[in-house]
C-alpha positions as CSV (number, residue, x, y, z in Angstrom):
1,X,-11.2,-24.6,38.4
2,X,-10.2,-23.7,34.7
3,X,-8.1,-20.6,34.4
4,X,-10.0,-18.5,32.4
5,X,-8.8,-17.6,28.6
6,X,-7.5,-14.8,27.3
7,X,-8.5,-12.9,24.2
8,X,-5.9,-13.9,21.6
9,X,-3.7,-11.1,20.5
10,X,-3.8,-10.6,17.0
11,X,-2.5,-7.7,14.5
12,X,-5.7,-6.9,13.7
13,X,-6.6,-6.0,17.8
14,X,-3.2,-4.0,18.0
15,X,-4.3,-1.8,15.4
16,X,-7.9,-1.6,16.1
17,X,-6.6,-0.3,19.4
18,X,-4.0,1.9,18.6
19,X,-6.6,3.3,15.9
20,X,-9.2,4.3,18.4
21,X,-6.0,5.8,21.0
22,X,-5.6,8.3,17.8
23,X,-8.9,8.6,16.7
24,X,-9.6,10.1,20.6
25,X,-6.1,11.6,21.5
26,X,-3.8,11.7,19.0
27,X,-1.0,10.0,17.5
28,X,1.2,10.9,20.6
29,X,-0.8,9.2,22.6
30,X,-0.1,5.5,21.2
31,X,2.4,3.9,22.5
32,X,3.4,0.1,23.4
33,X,3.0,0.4,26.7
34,X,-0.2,2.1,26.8
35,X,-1.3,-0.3,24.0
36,X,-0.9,-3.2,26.4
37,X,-2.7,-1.6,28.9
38,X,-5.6,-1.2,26.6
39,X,-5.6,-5.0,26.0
40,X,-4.1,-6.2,29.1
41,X,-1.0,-7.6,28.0
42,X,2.1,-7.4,29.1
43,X,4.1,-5.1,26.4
44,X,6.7,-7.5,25.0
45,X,4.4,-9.7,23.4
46,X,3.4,-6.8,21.1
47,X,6.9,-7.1,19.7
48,X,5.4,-10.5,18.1
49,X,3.4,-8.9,15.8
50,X,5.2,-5.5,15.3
51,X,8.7,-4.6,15.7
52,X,8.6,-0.9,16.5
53,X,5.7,2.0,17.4
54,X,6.4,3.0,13.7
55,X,5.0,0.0,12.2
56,X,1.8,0.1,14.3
57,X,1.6,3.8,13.2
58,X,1.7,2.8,9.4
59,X,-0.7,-0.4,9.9
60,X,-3.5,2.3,11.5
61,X,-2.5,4.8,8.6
62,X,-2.8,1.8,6.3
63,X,-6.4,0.6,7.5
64,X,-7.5,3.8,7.3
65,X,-6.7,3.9,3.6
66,X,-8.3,0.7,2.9
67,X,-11.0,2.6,3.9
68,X,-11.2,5.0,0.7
69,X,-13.1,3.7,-2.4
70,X,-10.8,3.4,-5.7
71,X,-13.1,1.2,-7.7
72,X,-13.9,4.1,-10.1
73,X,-11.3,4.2,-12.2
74,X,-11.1,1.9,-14.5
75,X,-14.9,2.1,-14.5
76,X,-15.9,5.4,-14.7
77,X,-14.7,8.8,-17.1
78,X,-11.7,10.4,-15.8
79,X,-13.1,13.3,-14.2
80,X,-15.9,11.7,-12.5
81,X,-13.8,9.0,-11.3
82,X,-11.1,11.6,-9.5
83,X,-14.2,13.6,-8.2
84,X,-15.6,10.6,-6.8
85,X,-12.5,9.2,-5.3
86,X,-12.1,12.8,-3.7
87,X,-15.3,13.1,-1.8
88,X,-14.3,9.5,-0.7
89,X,-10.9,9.8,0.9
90,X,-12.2,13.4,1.7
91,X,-14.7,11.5,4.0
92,X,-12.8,8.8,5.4
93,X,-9.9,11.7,6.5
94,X,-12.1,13.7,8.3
95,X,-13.4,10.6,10.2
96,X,-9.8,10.1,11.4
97,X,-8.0,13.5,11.0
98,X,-5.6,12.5,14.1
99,X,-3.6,10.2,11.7
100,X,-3.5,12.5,8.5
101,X,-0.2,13.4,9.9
102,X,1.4,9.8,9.5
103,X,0.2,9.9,6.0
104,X,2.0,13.2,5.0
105,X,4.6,11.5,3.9
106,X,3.5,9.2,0.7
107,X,2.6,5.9,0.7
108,X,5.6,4.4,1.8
109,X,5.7,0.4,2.0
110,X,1.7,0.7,3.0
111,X,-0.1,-1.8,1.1
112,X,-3.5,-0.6,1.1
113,X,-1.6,3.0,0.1
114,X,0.3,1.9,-2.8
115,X,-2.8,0.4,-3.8
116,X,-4.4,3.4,-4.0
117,X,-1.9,5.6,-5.7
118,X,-1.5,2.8,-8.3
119,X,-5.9,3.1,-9.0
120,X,-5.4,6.3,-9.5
121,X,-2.3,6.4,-11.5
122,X,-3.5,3.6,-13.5
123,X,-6.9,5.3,-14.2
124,X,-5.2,8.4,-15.3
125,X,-2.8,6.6,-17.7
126,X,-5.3,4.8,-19.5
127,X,-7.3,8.0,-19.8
128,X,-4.9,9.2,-21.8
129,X,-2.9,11.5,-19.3
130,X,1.3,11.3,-19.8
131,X,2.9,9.5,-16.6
132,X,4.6,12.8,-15.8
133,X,0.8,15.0,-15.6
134,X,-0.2,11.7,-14.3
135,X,1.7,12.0,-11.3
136,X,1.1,15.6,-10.8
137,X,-2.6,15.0,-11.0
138,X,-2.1,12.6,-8.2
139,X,0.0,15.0,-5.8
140,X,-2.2,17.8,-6.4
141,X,-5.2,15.6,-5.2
142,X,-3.3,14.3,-2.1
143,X,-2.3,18.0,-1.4
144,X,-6.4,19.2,-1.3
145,X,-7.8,16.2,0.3
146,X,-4.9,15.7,3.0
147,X,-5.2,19.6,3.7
148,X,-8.7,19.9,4.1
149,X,-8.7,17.2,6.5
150,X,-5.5,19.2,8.7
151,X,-8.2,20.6,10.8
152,X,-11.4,23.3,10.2
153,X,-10.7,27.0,8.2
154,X,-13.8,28.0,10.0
155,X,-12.6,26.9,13.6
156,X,-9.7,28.9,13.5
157,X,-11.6,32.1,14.1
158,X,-12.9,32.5,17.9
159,X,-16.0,33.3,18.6
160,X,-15.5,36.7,20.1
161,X,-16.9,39.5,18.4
162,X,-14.8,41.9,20.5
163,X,-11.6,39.9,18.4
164,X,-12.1,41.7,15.2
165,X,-13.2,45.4,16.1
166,X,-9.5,46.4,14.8
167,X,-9.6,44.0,11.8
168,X,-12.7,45.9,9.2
169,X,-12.7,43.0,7.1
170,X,-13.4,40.6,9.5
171,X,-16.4,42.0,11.2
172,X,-18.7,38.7,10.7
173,X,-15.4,36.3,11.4
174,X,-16.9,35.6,15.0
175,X,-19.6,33.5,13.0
176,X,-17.7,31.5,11.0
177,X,-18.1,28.7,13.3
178,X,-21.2,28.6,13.6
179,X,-21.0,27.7,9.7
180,X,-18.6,25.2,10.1
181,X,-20.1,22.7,7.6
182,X,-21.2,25.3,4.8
183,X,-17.3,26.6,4.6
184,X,-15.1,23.9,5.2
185,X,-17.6,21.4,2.9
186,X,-18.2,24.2,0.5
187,X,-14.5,25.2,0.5
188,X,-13.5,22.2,-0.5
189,X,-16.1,21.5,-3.0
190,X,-15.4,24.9,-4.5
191,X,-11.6,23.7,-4.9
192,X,-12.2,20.4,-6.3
193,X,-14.4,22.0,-8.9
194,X,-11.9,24.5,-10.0
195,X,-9.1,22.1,-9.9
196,X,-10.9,19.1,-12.6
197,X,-12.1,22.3,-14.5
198,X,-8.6,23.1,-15.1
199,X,-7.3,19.6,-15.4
200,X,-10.1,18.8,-18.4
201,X,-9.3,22.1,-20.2
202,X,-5.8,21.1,-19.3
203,X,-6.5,17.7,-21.1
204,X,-8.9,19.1,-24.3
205,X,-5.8,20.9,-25.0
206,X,-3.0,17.5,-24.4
207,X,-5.9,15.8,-27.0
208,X,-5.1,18.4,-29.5
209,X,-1.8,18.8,-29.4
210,X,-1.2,22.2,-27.8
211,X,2.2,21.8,-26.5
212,X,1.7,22.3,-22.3
């Protein structure tokens, strides 16, 4: 009788693997040897495809960028396009906030990352914006998406009334999260509004001339 066939290991099954272990548990839970356990391989022959945990880390960080929608620039106004590009990486973040950590650090030699950050760069260039403003435009976006995505404002308050009786300000704090959506969503909606107000009055002025 034929022995029956494995699955073929592939890249693509390491990642999707070590994706889900972070998605559930956490970066510190993926590792090679509990990778192989996941798909029944011994752990060497993961060392065919990646060299160290590292690189698996940055391939899951990596697919999860892919993940975020940069087609607006280019395509849309300048404003629009950063507001929708937002709301998109704001989304695909808070579907996998386990690995927002491995992204703190820039884009690194992450395809699908410098991708990204050369959209957006590139949209804001040709808008008009000077490379330097350009690239604080793009930091200041990475700081309020990556942020908001860290974990929930609203969570961080216990629902125990009996909490705040010494704190007079924060009488109602004990519903807070029971409103996750309408403050964390609204907090950040609040923010990016504020910050493209400031960036287009920011720019009106750049058009005229109005030294910074």
């Amino acid at each position: 009788m034929a022995r029956p066939r494995r699955s073929l290991l592939t890249r693509q099954r390491i990642v999707d693997a070590a994706a889900a272990l972070a998605d559930a548990e956490g970066l510190e839970a993926v590792s090679v040897r509990r990778l192989a356990t996941e798909l029944g391989v011994a752990g060497p022959s993961l060392y065919n495809h990646f060299a160290t945990k590292s690189e698996i880390i940055d391939a899951v960080a990596d697919a999860v960028v892919a993940q975020v929608d940069v087609s607006f620039f280019g395509s849309r106004d300048w404003r629009e396009a950063l507001r929708l590009w937002a709301h998109s990486y704001h989304a695909v973040l808070s579907e996998h906030p386990n690995i927002v950590p491995a992204l703190a650090h820039g884009p690194g030699r992450r395809p699908a990352a410098l991708a990204m950050a050369d959209a957006v760069y590139g949209g804001l260039i040709d808008a008009g914006w000077p490379p330097a403003r350009a690239t604080h435009i793009g930091a200041l976006m990475r700081y309020l998406v990556t942020g908001s995505a860290l974990g929930s404002f609203a969570l961080g308050f216990p629902v125990d009334e009996v909490l705040y009786a010494n704190y007079p300000h924060l009488r109602q704090a004990h519903l807070l999260a029971g409103h996750r959506s309408s403050v964390d969503e609204g907090a950040f909606d609040f923010g990016l509004d504020l910050l493209i107000a400031g960036l287009d009055k920011h720019y009106a002025e750049l058009r005229k001339g109005v030294p910074a």
